[in-house]
C-alpha positions in Angstrom: 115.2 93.7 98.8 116.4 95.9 95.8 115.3 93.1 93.2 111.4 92.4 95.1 111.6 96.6 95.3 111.7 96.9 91.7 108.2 95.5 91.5 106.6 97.2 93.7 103.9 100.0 92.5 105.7 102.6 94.8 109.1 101.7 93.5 110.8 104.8 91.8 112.8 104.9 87.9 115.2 106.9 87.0 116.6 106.9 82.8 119.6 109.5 82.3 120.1 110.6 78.7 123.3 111.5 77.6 123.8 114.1 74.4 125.8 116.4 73.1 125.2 119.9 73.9 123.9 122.4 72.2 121.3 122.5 69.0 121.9 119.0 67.8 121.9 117.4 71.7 118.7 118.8 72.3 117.0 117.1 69.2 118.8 114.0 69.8 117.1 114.5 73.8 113.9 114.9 72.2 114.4 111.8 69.6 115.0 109.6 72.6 112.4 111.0 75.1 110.1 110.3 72.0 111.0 107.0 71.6 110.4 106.2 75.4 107.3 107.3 75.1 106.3 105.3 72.4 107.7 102.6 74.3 106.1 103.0 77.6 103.1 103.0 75.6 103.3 99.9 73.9 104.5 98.7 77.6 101.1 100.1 79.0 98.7 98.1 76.3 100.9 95.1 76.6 100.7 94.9 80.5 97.0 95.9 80.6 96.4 92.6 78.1 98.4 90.5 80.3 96.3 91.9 83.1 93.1 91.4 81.3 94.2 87.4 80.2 94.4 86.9 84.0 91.7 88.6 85.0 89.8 85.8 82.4 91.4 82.9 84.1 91.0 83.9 87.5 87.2 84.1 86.8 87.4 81.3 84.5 89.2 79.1 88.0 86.3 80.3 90.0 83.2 79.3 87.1 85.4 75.9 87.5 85.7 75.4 91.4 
C-alpha cells in the first residue's frame, strides 16, 4: 500500500534538512530550500509536458477509433 500511496494526489512529503547551527546553517538551509525549489519547478514543467504529450495521444486514439 505504501508504494501505490506514494502516487496518490493526497499522498503527503516530508524532506528534513540537516545544517549546522547558527549564521552559516541557516544560509546553507536557505541554499538548499532554494535549490528544491528550482527543482520542483523544473519537476512541475516537466510533468505538465508529460501530461500534455498524453493528453495529444489520447485525443489522437480517439480521431483514430
Amino acid at each position: 500500500m505504501g508504494k501505490a500511496r506514494c502516487h496518490l494526489p493526497s499522498a503527503e512529503a516530508s524532506v528534513g534538512i540537516v545544517a549546522p547551527v547558527g549564521r552559516h546553517g541557516v544560509n546553507q538551509e536557505c541554499a538548499c530550500v532554494a535549490a528544491l525549489g528550482i527543482q520542483l519547478r523544473v519537476l512541475k514543467g516537466q510533468i505538465l509536458q508529460l501530461d500534455r504529450r498524453i493528453m495529444a495521444w489520447h485525443e489522437c486514439l480517439i480521431l483514430i477509433s
